[in-house]
C-alpha positions in Angstrom: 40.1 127.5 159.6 38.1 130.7 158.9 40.4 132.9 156.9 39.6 136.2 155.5 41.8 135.1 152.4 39.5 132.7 151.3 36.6 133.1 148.6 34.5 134.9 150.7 36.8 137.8 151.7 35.7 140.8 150.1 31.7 141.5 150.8 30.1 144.1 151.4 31.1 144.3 155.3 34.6 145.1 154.2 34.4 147.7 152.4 32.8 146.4 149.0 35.8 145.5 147.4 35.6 142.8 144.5 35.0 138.8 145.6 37.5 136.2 144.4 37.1 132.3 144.6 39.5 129.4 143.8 39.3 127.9 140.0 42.1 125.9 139.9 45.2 125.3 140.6 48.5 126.3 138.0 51.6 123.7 136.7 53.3 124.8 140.1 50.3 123.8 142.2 49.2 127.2 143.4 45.4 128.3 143.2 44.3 130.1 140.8 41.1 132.9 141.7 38.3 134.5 139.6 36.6 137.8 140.5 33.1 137.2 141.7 30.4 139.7 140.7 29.2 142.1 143.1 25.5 141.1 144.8 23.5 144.0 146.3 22.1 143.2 149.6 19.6 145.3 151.9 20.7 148.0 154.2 21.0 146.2 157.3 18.8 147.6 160.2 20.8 148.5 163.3 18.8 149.0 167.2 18.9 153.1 168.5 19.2 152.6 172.0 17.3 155.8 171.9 14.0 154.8 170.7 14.6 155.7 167.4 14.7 153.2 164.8 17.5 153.5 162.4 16.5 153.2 158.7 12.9 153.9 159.0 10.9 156.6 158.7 10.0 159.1 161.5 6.1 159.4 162.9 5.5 155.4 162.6 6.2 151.7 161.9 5.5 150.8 158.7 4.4 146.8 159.5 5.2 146.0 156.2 9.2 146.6 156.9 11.2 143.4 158.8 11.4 144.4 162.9 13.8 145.2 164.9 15.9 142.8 166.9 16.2 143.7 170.3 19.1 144.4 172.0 20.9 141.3 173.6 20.8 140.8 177.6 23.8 142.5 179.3 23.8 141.0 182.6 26.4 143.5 183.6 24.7 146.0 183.0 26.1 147.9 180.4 25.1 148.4 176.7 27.6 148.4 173.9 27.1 150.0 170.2 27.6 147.6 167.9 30.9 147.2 166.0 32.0 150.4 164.6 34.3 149.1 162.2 34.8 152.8 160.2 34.7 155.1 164.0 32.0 157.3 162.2 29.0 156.1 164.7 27.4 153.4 162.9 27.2 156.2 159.5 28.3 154.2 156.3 31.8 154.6 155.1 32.0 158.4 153.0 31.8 157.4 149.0 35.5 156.8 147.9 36.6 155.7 151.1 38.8 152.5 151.2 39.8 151.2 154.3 43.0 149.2 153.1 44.3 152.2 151.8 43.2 152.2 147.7 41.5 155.3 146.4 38.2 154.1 145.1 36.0 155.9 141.9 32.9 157.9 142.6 30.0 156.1 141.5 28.8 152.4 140.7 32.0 150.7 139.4 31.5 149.1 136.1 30.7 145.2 135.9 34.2 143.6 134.9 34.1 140.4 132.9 35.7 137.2 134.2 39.7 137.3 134.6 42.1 135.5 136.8 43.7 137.4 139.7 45.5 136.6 142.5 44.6 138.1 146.0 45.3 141.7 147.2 48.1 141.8 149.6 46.5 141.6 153.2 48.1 142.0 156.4 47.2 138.9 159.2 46.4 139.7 162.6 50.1 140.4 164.5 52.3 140.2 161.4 54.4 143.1 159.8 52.7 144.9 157.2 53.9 144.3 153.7 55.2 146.9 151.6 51.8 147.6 148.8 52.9 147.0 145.3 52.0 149.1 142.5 48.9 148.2 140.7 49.4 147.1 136.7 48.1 148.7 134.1 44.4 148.3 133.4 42.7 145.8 130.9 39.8 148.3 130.5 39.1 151.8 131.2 37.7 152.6 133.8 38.1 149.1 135.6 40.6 148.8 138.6 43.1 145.9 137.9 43.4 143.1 140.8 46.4 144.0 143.0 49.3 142.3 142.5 51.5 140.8 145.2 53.2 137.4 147.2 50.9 134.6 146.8 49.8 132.8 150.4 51.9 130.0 151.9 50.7 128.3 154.6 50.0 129.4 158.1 52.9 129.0 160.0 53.4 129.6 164.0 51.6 132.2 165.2 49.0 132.4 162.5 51.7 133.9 160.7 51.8 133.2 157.2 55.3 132.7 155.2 55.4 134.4 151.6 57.5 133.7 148.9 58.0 135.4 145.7 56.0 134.5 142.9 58.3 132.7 140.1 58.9 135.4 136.5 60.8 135.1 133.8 63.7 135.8 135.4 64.0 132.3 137.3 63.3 130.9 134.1 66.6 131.9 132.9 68.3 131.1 135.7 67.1 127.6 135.3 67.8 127.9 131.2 71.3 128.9 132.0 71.8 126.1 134.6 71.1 123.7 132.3 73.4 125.4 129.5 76.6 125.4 131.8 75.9 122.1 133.0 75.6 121.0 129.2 78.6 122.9 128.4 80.6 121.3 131.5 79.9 118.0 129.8 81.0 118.8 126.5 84.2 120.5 127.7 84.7 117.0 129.5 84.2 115.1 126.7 86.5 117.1 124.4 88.9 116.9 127.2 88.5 112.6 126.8 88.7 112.8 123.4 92.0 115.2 123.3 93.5 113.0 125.8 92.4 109.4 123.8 93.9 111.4 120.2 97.0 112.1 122.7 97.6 108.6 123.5 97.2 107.3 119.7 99.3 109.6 118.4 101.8 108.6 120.8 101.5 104.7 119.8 101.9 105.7 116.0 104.8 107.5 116.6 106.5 104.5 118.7 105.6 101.9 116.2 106.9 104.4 113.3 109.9 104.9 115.5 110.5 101.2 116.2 109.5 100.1 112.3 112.1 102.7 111.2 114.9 101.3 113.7 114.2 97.9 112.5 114.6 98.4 109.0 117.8 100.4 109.1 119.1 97.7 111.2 117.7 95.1 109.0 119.4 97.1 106.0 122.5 97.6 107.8 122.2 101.4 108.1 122.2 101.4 111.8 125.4 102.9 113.5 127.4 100.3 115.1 125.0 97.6 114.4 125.2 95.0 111.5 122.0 93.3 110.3 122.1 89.5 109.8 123.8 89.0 106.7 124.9 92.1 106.1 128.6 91.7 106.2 131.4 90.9 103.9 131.5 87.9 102.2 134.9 86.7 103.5 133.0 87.2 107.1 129.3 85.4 106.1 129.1 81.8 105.1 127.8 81.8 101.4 124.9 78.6 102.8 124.0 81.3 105.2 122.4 83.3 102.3 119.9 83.1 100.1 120.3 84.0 96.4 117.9 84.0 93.5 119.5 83.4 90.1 118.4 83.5 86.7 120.4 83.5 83.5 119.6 85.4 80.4 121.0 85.2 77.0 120.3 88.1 74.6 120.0 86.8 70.6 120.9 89.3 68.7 118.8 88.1 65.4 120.8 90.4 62.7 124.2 88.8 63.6 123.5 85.9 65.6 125.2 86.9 68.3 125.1 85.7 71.4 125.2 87.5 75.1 124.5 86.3 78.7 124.4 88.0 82.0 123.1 86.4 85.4 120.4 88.1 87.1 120.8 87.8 91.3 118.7 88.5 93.6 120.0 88.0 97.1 117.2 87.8 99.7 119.4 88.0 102.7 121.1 90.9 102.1 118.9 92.7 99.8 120.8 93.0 97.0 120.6 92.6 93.4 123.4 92.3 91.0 123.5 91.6 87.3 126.8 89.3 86.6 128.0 89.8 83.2 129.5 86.3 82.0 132.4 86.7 79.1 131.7 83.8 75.8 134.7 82.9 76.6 134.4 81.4 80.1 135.7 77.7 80.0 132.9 75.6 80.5 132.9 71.9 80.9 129.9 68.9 80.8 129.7 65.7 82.6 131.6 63.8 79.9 134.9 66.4 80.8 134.3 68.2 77.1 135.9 71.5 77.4 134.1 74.4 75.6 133.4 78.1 76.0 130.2 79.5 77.1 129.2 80.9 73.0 129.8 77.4 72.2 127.6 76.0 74.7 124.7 78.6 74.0 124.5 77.4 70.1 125.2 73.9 70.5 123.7 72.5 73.8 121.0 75.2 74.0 119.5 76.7 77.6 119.2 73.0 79.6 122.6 72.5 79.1 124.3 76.0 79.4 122.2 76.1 82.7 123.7 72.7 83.8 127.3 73.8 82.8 127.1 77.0 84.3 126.2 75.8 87.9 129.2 73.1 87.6 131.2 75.8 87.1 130.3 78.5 88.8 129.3 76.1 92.1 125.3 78.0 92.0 121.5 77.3 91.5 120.2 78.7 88.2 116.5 78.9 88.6 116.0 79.5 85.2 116.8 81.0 81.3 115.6 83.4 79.8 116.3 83.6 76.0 115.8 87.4 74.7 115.6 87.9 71.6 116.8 91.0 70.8 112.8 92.3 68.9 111.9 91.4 72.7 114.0 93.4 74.4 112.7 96.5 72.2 109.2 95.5 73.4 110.5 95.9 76.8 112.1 98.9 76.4 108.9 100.5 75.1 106.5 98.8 77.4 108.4 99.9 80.3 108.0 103.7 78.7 111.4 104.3 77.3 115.4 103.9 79.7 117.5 106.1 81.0 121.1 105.1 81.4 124.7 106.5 80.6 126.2 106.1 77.2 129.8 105.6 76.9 129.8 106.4 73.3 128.0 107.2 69.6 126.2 104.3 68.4 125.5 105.1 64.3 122.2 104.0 63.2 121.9 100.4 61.5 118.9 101.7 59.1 121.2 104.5 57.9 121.3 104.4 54.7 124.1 107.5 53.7 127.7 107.1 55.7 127.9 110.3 57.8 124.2 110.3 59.3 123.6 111.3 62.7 124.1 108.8 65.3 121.1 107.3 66.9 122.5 107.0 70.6 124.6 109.5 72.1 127.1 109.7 74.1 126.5 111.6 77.4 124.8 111.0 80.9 121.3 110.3 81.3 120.2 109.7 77.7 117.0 108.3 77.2 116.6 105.5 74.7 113.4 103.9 73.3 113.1 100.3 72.9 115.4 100.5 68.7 118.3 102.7 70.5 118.3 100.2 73.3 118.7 97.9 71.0 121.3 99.1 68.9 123.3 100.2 72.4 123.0 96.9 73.8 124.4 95.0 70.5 127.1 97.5 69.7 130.8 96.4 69.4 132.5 99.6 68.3 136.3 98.4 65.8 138.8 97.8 68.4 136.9 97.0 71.3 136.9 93.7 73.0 133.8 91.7 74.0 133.5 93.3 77.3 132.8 96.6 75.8 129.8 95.3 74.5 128.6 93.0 77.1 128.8 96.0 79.9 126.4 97.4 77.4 123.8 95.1 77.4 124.1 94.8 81.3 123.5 98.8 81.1 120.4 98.2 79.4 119.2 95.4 81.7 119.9 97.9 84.8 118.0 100.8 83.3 114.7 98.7 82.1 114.8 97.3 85.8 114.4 100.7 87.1 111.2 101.2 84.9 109.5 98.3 85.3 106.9 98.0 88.1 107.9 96.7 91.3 104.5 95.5 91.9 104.7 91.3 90.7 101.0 91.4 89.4 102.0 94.4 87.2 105.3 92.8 86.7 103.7 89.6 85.2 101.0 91.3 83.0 104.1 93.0 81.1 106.3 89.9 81.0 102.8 88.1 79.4 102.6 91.4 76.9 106.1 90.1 75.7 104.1 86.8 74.2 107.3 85.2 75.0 107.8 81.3 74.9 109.8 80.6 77.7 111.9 77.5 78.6 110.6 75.1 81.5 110.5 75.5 84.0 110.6 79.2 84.2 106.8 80.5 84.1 105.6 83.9 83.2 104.4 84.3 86.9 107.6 83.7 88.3 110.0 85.9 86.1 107.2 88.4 86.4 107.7 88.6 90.5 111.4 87.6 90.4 111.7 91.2 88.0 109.9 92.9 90.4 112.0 92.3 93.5 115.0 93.1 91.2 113.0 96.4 90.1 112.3 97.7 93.7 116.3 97.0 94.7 117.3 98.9 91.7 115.1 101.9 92.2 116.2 102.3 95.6 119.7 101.9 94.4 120.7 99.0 95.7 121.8 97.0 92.7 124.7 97.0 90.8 125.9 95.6 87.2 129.7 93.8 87.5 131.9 91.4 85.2 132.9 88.3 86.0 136.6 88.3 85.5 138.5 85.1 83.2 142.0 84.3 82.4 143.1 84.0 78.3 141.9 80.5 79.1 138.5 81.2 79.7 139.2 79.9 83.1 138.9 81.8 86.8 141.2 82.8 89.1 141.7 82.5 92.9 140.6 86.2 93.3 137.8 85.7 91.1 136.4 83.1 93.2 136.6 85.4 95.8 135.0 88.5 94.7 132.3 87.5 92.5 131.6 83.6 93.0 131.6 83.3 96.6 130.3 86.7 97.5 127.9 87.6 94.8 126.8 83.6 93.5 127.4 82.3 96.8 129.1 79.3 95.2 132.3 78.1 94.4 134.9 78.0 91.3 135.1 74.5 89.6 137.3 75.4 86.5 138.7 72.4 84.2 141.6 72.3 86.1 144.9 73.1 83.8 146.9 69.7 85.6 144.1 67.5 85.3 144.0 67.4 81.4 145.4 68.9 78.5 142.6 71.3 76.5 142.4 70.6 73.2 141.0 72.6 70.7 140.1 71.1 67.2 139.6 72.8 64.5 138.1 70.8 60.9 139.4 71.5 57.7 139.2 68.3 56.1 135.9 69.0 54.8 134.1 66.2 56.0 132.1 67.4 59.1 131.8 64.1 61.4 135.7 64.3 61.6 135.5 66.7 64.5 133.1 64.2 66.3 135.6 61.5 65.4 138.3 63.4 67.3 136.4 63.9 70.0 136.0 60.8 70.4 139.7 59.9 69.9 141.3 62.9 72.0 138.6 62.0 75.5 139.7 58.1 75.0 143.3 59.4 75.4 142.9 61.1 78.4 142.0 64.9 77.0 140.0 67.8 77.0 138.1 68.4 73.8 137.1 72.0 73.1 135.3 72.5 69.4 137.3 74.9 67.7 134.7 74.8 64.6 135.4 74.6 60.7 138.5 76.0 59.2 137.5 78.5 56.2 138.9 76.2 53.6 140.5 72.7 53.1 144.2 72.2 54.0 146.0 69.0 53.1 148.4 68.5 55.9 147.3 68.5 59.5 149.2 70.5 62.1 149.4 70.2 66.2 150.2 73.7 67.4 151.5 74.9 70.6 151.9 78.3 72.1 153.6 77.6 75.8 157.0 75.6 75.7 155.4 73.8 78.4 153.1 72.0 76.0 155.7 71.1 73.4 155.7 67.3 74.7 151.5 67.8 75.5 151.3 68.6 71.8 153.6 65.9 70.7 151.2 63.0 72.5 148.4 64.8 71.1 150.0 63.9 67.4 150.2 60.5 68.4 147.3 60.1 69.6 145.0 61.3 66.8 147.7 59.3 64.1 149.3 62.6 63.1 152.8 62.6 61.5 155.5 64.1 64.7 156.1 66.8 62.1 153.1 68.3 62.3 153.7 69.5 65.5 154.8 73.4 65.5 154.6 76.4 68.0 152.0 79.2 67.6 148.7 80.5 68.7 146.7 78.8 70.3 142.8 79.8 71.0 141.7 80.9 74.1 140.6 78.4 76.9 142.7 75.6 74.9 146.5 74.5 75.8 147.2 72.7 72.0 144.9 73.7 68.9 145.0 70.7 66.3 144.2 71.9 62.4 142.7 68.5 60.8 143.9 68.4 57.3 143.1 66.0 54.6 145.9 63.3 55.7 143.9 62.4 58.7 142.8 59.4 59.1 140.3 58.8 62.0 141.2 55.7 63.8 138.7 53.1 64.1 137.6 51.1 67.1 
């Protein structure tokens, strides 16, 4: 289709304005057009109906010019002028006319170097004239810049032709900002997921912190109106129904060669842990139905068979002994980092050397002690005081070093091992290491407790003994030498031959009675006596006489030792029987 858009609109029959043609095409597929240069043709010769020839000169043909065409045949008879394009009779255009409506210089217009345009707004034949943009500003002086406008769509209906603005900067931004709020939209969304998914675990941490919390107070027995499995009185809870770790420690004291024992309990059911203080003078009894008292036991039978006696009595499951000397216990005092406890009174200093020093534990609440002071607290039997002063003491002591001492069992075990104790089988360093460190965590969260086990002047237990402390605490039941069953006899030597006493023994359990060693009299006597405190045992004492060959005069009421119903003083005139 002939269009006056393409590459050859622009010659010299419209006016002279500047050529363009098509060099390409842009990234949005629109062509791109180059200025052609100008070409200078020849005047072109137009026919004077009037015999004069237009262009050439007057008087003559010059032969050497190009001739004339003729005019064309009319065969209606009439003669048109050529096309008049400017209405000025056939006369070129004035100089600086421009037909579409541009001013144009005076004079030949400067050759312009190669640039890319696009085409000069033009009007089609029957469409609306377009409004004329204003030209940009000039690349060189003098030189008239291409006109800037719409580039060409295609022809629609009509010949029209449909024009669009040409794309700027601005449409870049547009598509710049599109793409920003899209991006934006998708990050909003995705902070919105991620709020929602933080919402949601939050929520499950708080439930299972909510539920773990419930089901440890009503493990513990904290929760209003509920009771946790176990957690009731012992009168209520069957002692099989709970589970009890026990472990029985005697502290040496290595300056006096006393003796001390407590039982460390660690109930797993109830979480509990107790230390039982056990009196020396607790009746004790072995499988032969030899009566003695627990000090008695601890220097003569040793740990096997105080552990042995112990759960016959006491109806538990010792696990173990452990013998602490009392240069260990300072070691764990100080490897713990020093005790805290309450003092019931003013323990003087054993390396004192002037009467009247300064005491080295004080009296008072929350006094720290290091691993001597916890020594010298522990030990201390103040003039007056009975056993039980002393022993409540040491179970002080015990308490406060649990508090210190790691409740992790690894951490536990490496201090135990520090001790470079020698323990007795089969306790291992391992397991009083992690049995220490259950007891630790129950007594630094307050949950343990130090209490006595109560005995008669007998060294026996009572009914409400049994109830309080065996069955509740040890889980176990009373088995006392039962005061019906046999008489107790305690004998004493002062013959000065030692294997009388075993020679007795022998004697009194053939007969029928308890034997409880009553050790060696400070000096010799020559006559034996049978003593009796109760008028009760006046006739128990009399077959006792009998039975060991003593004189009936021998027998006399007076005090007897504890735990024992007749005491017999064996005096030179006895005379062991033989079998």
């Amino acid at each position: 289709m002939n269009d006056r858009y393409e590459a050859g609109y622009g010659d010299e029959s419209h006016g002279g304005e500047d050529q363009y043609e098509i060099v390409g095409y842009d990234d949005y597929g629109r062509p791109v057009y180059q200025q052609v240069p100008p070409r200078h043709t020849p005047q072109q010769q137009t026919y004077d109906p009037y015999g004069q020839r237009q262009g050439y000169p007057q008087g003559g043909y010059d032969t050497g010019q190009q001739q004339p065409v003729p005019p064309a045949y009319d065969p209606y008879g009439t003669q048109h002028a050529p096309y008049d394009p400017y209405g000025n009779g056939g006369q070129d255009p004035a100089p600086g006319y421009d037909p579409y409506g541009q001013a144009a210089t005076s004079g030949q217009q400067p050759r312009v170097t190669e640039r890319t345009a696009h085409i000069p707004q033009q009007t089609g034949p029957g469409a609306q004239p377009q409004s004329q943009p204003q030209p940009q500003p000039r690349e060189e002086p003098g030189t008239p810049p291409p006109p800037a406008g719409p580039e060409r769509q295609e022809a629609g209906e009509g010949g029209e032709f449909a024009f669009a603005e040409e794309p700027d900067g601005e449409s870049e931004d547009v598509i710049d900002w599109l793409k920003f709020t899209e991006n934006r939209t998708e990050r909003r969304e995705e902070a919105r997921r991620r709020a929602r998914g933080r919402v949601v675990a939050l929520g499950v941490v708080l439930g299972l912190v909510v539920a773990g919390g419930v089901g440890y107070l009503w493990y513990d027995g904290k929760l209003p109106g509920v009771s946790s499995p176990g957690a009731g009185t012992g009168t209520t809870v069957a002692a099989g129904a709970q589970k009890r770790d026990v472990i029985v420690v005697h502290l040496h004291n290595t300056g006096t060669r006393d003796t001390s024992t407590v039982l460390l309990v660690d109930n797993t059911t109830t979480r509990r842990g107790t230390t039982v203080l056990l009196p020396n003078s607790l009746a004790l009894s072995d499988d032969s139905g030899t009566t003695t008292t627990l000090a008695k036991s601890v220097d003569d039978d040793g740990s096997s068979g105080t552990r042995d006696q112990l759960d016959t009595v006491l109806g538990t499951d010792i696990q173990g002994t452990w013998r602490l000397d009392t240069p260990y216990l300072q070691n764990l005092v100080e490897l713990v980092g020093d005790i805290e406890i309450d003092t019931d009174t003013d323990v003087p200093d054993p390396d004192a050397k002037k009467k009247g020093a300064a005491p080295l534990v004080h009296r008072g609440k929350a006094q720290t002690l290091s691993g001597k002071m916890a020594v010298a607290y522990a030990t201390y039997r103040g003039p007056g005081e009975t056993e039980n002063a002393q022993l409540k003491r040491f179970g002080a002591v015990m308490q406060g070093a649990l508090r210190k001492l790691s409740s992790d069992p690894s951490a536990a075990t490496t201090t135990v091992q520090t001790l470079a104790q020698i323990l007795d089988p089969p306790l291992t360093d391992k397991d009083l290491g992690t049995f220490l460190a259950k007891l630790a965590d129950l007594a630094k969260g307050g949950k343990y407790r130090t209490v006595p086990l109560p005995v008669q002047s007998d060294g026996t237990l009572t009914a409400g003994t049994s109830d309080s402390v065996v069955k509740n605490i040890l889980g176990g039941t009373a088995k006392s030498p039962d005061a019906g069953s046999a008489v107790r006899v305690a004998v004493q030597n002062a013959t000065g031959a030692k294997d009388d006493t075993d020679k007795a023994r022998v004697t009194l359990l053939g007969g029928g009675f308890g034997f409880i060693e009553g050790g060696t009299a400070s000096g010799a006597r020559a006559a034996s006596k049978v003593v009796y405190s109760d008028a009760a045992d006046r006739q128990n004492a009399a077959e006792v006489a009998k039975t060991l060959g003593l004189p009936a005069g021998s027998v006399t009421k007076g005090a007897v030792s504890s735990g024992a119903d007749v005491l017999v003083v064996l005096g030179q005139d006895y005379r062991p029987t033989t079998s």
